[in-house]
C-alpha positions in Angstrom: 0.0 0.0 0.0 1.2 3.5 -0.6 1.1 6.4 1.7 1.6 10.0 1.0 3.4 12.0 3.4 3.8 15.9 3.5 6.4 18.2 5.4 5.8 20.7 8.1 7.4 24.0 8.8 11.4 24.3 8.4 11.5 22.2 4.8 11.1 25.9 3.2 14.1 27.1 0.7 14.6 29.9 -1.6 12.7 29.2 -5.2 10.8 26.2 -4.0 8.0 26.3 -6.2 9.1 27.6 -9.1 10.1 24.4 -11.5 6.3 24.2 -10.7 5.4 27.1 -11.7 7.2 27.2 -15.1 6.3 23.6 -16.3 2.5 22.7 -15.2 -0.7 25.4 -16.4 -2.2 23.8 -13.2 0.1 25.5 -11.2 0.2 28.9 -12.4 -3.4 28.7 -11.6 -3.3 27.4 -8.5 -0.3 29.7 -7.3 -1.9 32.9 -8.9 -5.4 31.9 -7.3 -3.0 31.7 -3.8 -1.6 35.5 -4.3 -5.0 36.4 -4.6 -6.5 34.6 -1.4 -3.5 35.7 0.5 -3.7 39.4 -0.5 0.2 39.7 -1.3 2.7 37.8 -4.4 3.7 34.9 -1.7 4.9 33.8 -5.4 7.4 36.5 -5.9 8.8 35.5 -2.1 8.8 32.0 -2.7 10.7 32.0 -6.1 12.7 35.2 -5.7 12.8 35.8 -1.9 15.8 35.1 0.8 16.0 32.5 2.9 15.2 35.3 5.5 12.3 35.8 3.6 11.0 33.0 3.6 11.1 32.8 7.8 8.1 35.5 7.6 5.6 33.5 9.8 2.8 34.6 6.9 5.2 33.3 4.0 6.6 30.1 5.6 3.5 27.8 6.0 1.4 29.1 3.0 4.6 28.7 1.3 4.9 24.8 2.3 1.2 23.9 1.9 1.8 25.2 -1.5 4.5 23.6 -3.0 3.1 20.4 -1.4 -0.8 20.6 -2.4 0.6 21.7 -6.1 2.7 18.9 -6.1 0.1 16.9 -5.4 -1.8 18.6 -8.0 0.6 17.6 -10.4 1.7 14.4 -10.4 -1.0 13.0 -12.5 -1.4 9.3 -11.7 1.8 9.1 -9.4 -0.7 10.3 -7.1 -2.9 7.3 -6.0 -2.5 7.3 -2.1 -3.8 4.6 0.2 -3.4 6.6 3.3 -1.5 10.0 4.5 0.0 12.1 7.0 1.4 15.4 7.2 3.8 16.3 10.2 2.3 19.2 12.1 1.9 22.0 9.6 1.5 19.2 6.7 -1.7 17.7 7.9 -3.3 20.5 6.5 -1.5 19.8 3.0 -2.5 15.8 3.7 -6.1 17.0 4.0 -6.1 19.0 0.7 -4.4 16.7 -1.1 -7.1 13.5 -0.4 -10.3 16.1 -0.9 -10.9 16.5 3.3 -10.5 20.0 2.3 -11.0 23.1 -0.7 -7.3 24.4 -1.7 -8.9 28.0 -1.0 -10.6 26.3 2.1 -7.1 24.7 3.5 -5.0 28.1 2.2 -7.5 30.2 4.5 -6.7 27.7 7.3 -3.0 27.7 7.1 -2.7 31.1 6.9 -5.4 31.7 10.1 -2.8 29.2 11.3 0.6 30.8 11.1 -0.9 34.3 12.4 -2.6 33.0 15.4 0.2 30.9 16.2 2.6 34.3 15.6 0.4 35.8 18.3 0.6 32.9 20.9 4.5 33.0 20.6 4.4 37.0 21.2 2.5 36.2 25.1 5.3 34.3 26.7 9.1 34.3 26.8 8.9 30.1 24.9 11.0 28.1 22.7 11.3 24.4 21.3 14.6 22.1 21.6 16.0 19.2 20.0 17.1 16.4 22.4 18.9 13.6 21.0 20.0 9.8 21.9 17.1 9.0 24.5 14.2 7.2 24.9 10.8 8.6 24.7 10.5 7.6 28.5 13.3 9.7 29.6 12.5 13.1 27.7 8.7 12.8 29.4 9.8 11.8 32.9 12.3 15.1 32.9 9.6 17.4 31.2 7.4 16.0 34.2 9.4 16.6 36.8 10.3 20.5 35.8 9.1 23.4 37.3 7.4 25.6 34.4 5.7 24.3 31.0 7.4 22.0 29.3 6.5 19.3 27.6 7.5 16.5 24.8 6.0 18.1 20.7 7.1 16.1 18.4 7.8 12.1 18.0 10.0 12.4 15.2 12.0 9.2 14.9 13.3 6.9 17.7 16.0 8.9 19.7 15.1 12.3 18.1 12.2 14.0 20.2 11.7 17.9 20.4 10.6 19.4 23.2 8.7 22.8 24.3 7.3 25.3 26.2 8.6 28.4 28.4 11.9 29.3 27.8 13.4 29.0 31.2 11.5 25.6 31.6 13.2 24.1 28.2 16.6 25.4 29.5 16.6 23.7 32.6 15.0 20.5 31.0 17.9 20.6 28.3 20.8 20.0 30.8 18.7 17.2 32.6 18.3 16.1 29.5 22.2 16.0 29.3 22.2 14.6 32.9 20.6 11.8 31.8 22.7 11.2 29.0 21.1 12.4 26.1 23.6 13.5 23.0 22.8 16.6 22.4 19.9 18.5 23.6 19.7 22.1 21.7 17.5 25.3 21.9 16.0 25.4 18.3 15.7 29.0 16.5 12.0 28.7 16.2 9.2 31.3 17.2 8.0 30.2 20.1 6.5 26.7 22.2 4.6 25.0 19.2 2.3 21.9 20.2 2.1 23.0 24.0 -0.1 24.6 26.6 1.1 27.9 25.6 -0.7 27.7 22.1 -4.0 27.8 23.4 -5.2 30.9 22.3 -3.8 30.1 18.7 -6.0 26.6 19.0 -9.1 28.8 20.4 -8.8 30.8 17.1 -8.2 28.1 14.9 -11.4 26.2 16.2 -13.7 28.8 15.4 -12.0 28.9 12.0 -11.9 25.2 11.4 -15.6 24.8 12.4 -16.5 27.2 9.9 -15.2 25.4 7.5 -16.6 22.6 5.2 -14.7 19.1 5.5 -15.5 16.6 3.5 -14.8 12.7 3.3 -11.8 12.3 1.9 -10.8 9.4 -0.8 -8.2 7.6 1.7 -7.2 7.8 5.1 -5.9 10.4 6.8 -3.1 9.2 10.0 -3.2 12.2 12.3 -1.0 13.8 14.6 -2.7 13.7 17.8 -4.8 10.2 17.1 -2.2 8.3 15.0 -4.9 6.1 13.8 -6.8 6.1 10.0 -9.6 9.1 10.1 -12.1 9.3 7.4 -15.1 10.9 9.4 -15.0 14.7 8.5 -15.7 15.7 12.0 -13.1 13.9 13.8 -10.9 14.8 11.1 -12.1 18.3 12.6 -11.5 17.5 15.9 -8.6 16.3 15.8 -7.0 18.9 13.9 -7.9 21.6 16.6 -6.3 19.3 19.1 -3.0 19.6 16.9 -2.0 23.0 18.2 -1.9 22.2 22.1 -0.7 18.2 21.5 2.4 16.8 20.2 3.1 15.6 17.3 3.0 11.8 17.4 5.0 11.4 14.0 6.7 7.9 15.0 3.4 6.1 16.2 1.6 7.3 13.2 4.1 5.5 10.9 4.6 2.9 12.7 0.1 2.4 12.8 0.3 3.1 8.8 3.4 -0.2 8.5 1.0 -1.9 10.8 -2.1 -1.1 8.2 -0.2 -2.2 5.3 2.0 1.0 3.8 5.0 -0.4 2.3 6.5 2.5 0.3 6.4 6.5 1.6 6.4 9.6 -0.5 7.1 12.8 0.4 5.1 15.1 -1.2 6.4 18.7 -0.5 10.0 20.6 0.0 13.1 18.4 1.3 13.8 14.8 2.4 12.9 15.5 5.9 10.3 12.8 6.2 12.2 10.4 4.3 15.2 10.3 7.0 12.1 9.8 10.0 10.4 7.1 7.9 13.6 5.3 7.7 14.8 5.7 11.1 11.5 4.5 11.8 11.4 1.3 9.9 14.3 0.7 7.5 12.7 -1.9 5.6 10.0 0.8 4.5 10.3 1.9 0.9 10.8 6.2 0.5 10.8 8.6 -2.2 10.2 12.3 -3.0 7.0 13.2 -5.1 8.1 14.2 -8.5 5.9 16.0 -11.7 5.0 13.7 -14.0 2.6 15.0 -16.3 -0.1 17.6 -17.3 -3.3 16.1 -17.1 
């Protein structure tokens, strides 16, 4: 079975998009239809911008749901998934891409998204850090025992958890981390304490949005972040996506459930290799590749 997988903030680079752009009608419609919805040229950041740029919290995730729905868009019959996922950020491309969502309908979302979460981050002093070489166990029992917000966000591969939450908190939990013999456990240059307590108000804001807005069932599975489990009904798909803000990101269970449920081969539909390295690290006997254009329909 094949699954389709889709990247989450930090796959971003300077003139992603733009082989897109130049070969497929579909997507110069779909990209100039985005400009429009957003109310600036995200086009004209995306294929010409800096790296800096592209780190505007406005440009980065409209700028990944883009290339990745597009892509999607694209790939003519490449694109036949049994089931997907989308880390974080890429759920929302995952739900575009098997007809949960509208591309104007998901592009409203992500954007809502990235501004409310900008917000959150501006409340409280937060960050996110990488801790390396331990086991899921460890990083919860010392986010547990601190004083402060802290807790594990994403389940990214055996050994490679990040945590988050208030900045002081994530400090001190870094060199227990250490303590209890992690590799490395590093502050990350993010924004602020994604998938914790402190984005509640960006979830509150989201939820209004997201009930708002009309889901439909999609045409596969969808494995999401906070469930891990195949979704289809368009209300939990609903639910569980306004959960996503506050709850971490359970990337290793959900591709361990999709092995379970039959995927043998992962594509990564989207900017980077990111979630080819996790899948692998996950399971190496799992099959990976990166979504490539195939043909104009």
């Amino acid at each position: 079975m094949k699954a389709f997988v889709f990247p989450g903030q930090g796959a971003q680079f300077s003139g992603m998009g733009l082989d897109l752009y130049e070969r497929s009608p579909e997507a110069q419609r779909l990209f100039e239809q985005a400009n429009e919805i957003l109310g600036f040229s995200i086009t004209d950041i995306m294929f010409e911008g800096s790296a800096e740029d592209l780190k505007q919290t406005k440009v980065t995730q409209p700028a990944i749901f883009l290339h990745s729905v597009i892509l999607s868009k694209v790939m003519g019959d490449a694109f036949k998934p049994d089931m997907v996922a989308g880390h974080s950020l890429g759920e929302l491309s995952a739900l575009v891409a098997n007809g949960a969502l509208k591309f104007e309908d998901g592009l409203q979302l992500v954007s809502r998204r990235a501004m409310a979460m900008q917000k959150a981050c501006e409340l409280v002093p937060s960050t996110m850090a990488a801790v390396l070489g331990l086991d899921d166990k460890d990083v919860e029992e010392v986010c547990a025992d601190m004083q402060g917000i802290v807790v594990p966000a994403n389940y990214n591969c055996p050994g490679q958890l990040v945590i988050s939450g208030e900045l002081h908190a994530v400090e001190k939990a870094c060199e227990a981390m250490k303590e209890r013999g992690a590799k490395r456990a590093l502050l990350l240059p993010v924004g602020g304490a994604f998938h914790s307590p402190l984005m509640e108000p960006a979830r509150e804001e989201l939820a209004a949005a997201i009930e708002q807005t009309e889901f439909s069932t999609p045409i596969c599975p969808v494995y999401q972040n906070v469930t891990t489990t195949a979704v289809t009904d368009p209300e939990e798909i609903k639910k569980n996506l306004i959960a996503q803000l506050t709850a971490p990101v359970k990337w290793t269970q959900s591709v361990r459930q999709m092995i379970a449920d039959g995927a043998t081969s992962f594509t990564e539909v989207g900017p980077g290799k990111v979630l080819q390295g996790l899948v692998k690290k996950i399971d190496r006997s799992a099959e990976v590749a990166s979504g490539l254009f195939i043909s104009e329909e």
